[in-house]
N, C-alpha and C positions, 0 to 999 in steps of 0.2 A: 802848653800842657794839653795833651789829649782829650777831647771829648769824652769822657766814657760811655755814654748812651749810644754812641755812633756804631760800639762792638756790641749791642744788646741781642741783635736779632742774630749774631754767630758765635756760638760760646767758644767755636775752633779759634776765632780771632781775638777773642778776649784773653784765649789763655797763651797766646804768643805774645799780647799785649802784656801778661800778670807777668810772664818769662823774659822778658827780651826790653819791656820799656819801662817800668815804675822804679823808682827810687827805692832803694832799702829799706830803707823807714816805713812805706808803704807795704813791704811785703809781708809783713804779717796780719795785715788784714786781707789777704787774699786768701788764705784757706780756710775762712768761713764760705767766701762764697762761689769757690772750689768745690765744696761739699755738699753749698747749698745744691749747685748745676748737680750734681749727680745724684745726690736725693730727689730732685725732681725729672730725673731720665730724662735732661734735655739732649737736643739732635740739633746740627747744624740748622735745621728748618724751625725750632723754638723760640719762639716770643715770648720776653722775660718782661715784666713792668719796670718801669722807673723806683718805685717806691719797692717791690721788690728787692733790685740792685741798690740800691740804698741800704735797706735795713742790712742787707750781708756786708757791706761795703765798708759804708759810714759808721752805720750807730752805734756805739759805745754807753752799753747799761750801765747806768749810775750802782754802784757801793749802796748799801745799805744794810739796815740793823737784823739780829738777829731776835727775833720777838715774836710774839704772839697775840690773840686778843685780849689774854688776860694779865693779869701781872702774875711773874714769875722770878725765879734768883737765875734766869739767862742772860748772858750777855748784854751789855748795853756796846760796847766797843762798835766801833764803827771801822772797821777792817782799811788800811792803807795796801794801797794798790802796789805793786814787787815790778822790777821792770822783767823783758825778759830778752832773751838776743834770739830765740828760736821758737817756732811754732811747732816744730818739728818733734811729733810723741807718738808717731806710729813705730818706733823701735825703739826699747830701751832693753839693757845689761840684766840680768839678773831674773827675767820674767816674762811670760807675753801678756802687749797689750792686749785686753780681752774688749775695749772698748773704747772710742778717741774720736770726738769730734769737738765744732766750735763754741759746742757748750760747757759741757761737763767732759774729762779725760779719766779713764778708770783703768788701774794696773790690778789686777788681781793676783795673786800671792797664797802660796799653800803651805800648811803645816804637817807632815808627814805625819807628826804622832799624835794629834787630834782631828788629824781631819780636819782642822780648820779653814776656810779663808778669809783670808785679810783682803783689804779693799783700799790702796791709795784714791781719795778722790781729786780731783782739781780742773781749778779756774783756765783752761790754757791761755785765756790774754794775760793774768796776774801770777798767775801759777801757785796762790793761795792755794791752801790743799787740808783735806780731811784724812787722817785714818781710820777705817771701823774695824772694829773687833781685832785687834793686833794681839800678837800673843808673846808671853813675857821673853821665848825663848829666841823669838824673833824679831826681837826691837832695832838688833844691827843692822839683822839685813836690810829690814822696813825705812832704815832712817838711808842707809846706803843708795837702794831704789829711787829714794824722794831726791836724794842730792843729784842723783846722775840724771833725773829728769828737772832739774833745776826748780824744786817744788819749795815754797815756803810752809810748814807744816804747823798750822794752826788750833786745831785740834785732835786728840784720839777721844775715839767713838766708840763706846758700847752696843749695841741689841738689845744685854742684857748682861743678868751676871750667871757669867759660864760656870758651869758645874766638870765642863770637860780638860778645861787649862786655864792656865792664870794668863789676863788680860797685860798687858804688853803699857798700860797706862801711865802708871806709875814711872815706870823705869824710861819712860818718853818723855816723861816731863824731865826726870833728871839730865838727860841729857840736848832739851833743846828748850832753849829759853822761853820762854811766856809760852810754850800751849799748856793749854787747858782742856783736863780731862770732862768728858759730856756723858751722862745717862740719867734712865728715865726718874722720876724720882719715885714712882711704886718700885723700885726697884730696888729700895731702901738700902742702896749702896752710896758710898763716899764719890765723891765726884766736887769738881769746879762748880761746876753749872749742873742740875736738874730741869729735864726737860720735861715737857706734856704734848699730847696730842695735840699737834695741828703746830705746833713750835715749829721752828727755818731755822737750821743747823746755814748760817754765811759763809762761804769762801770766795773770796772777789766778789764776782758780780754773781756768781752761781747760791744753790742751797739745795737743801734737801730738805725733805720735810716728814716729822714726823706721823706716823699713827698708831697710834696703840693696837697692840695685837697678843693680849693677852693669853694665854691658856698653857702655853707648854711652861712660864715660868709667870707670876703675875705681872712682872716688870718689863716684860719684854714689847721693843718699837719695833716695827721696819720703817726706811728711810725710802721715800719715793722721790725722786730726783724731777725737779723745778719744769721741766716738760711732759713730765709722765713717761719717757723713755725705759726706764729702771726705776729696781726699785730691789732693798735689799731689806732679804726678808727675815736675816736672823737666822732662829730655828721655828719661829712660828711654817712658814713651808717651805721644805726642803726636794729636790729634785723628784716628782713620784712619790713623796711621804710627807712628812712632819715630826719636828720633835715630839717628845715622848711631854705624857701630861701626870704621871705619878710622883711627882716632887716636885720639892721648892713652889706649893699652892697651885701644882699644876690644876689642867680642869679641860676633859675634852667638850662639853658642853660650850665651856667658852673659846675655846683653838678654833670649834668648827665655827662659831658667829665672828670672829675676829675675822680669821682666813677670809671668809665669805663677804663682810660687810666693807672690810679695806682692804683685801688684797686684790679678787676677785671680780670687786668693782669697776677696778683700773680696766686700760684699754685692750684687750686679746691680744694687741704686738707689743706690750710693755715688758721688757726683757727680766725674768725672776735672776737675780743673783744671790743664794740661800749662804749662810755662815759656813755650811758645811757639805760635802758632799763623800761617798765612800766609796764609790764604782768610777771616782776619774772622769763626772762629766763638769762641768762648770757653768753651766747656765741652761735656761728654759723659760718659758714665755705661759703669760699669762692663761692666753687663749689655750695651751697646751696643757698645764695644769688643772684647768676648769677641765677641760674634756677627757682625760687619761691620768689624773692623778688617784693610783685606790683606794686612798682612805678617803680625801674631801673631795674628788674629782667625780667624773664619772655619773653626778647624777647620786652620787651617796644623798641618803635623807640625814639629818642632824641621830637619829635613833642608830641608824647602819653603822655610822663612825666612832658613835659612843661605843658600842660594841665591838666592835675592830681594835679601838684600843683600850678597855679593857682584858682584851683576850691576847696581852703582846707574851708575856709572860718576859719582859726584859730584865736583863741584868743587871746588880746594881752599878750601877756610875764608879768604874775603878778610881778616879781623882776627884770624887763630890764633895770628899771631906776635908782635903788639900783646898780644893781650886774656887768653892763657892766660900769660904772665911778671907782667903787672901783677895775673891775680886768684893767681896762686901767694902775691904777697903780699899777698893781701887788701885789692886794688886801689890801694894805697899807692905813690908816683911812687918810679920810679928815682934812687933819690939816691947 
């Protein structure tokens, strides 16, 4: 067997080495550290460490719980690892990847009549996988997506409870066995599991984690993903805006301290991926919001943005009265 350290100092020979000499078995642990070399713009002339090449190489994150510091009705399960025959998730059927690497893998997914987006998450060594905010009319497609990326789908994931479409939860549990629907529990909706701030949504070796981000509904999370990479924000901020804070206990007072104290926090390249979008864009970044967003961007005071959206003069919510009773129970028909 080859030395591996021997190709350290030429990633060009490493990667004839990952193409041309390692066993099957082995090759899915090469596009972690595939990804790693070019995340770190290495050049034939690049010196890599040992323990570097190692942790992309070797190490395999242990499974663990889904928990918090405090006690909560979350998950105790302790997630079983799914085998897989491919590492291979930069194309799939039905969608584009918007996001794929050796961590977390992300399919993102649109709803024409809500504006919605849906969010497949997963493990790409286990292929455990999360869906957030799914929408009831879109559950086929959703499950279709997951199977042709060979995902095991664990749980559906709320934000919150939409006022714009009914959530895709319910009708996911009916048709795939043990997931379990997740939201917040200010959220005073039916769910498996109720979460809290600071809670770790598990998939494989992966998670997300929650932070409350109250004001556009009182219940509403975003989910910041286990490296600070992403982070998904709901409708607390959306592309250039934010959800609206006139219903369902909205409060801009509180949208602007939420945005600010947990979204805003995060690192300037942590990529925003919002519930919804209306002009066709699909993502935006931290650092970019902070600086050019008009209502909490920009240098707005907490007084400027109270008053921006006081003065929206919006519409009422054409499905409010449909879609926030049927996701109170976690999108499940009036019987």
């Amino acid at each position: 067997m080859h030395d591996h350290r021997t190709f350290l100092e030429n990633p060009a020979a490493l990667f004839c080495l990952i193409l041309l000499d390692l066993q099957p078995e082995m090759l899915c642990r090469t596009r972690p550290l595939l990804l790693l070399l070019s995340h770190h713009k290495v050049s034939s002339t690049t010196r890599i460490s040992s323990s570097l090449f190692q942790q992309a190489f070797y190490e395999t994150p242990k499974n663990f719980f889904c928990s918090s510091d405090r006690s909560t009705t979350s998950s105790s399960r302790l997630f079983s690892s799914s085998s897989t025959d491919s590492n291979n998730i930069n194309m799939a059927k039905g969608g584009s990847i918007v996001r794929a690497s050796d961590k977390i893998g992300i399919k993102q997914l649109f709803d024409d009549d809500s504006s919605t987006y849906t969010y497949l998450l997963w493990d790409p060594d286990t292929k455990d996988a999360v869906v957030v905010d799914p929408v009831d009319i879109q559950v086929d497609r959703d499950i279709t997506a997951a199977n042709e990326l060979g995902l095991n789908l664990v749980y559906g994931v709320n934000t919150h409870a939409h006022a714009d479409h009914i959530t895709g939860t319910w009708l996911l549990k009916q048709k795939i066995k043990g997931l379990q629907s997740v939201i917040s529990e200010a959220s005073k909706a039916k769910a498996d599991i109720h979460i809290h701030h600071g809670d770790r949504i598990v998939f494989g070796s992966r998670y997300i984690e929650a932070r409350a981000t109250p004001g556009h509904t009182e219940g509403c999370l975003s989910y910041v993903a286990d490296d600070q990479s992403f982070v998904l924000t709901g409708d607390a901020l959306l592309i250039m805006g934010c959800g609206r804070t006139d219903f369902q206990g909205g409060s801009a007072e509180t949208l602007y301290e939420s945005v600010h104290s947990q979204i805003f926090s995060l690192p300037d390249g942590t990529i925003v991926y919002p519930a919804h979008d209306y002009k066709g864009r699909t993502q935006s970044s931290v650092g970019d919001e902070k600086e050019n967003n008009p209502r909490l961007g920009s240098g707005k005071t907490k007084a400027e943005y109270v008053e921006i959206m006081a003065n929206l003069n919006l519409n009422y919510p054409k499905h409010i009265d449909v879609a926030v009773p049927a996701n109170l129970r976690c999108g499940a028909p009036d019987v």
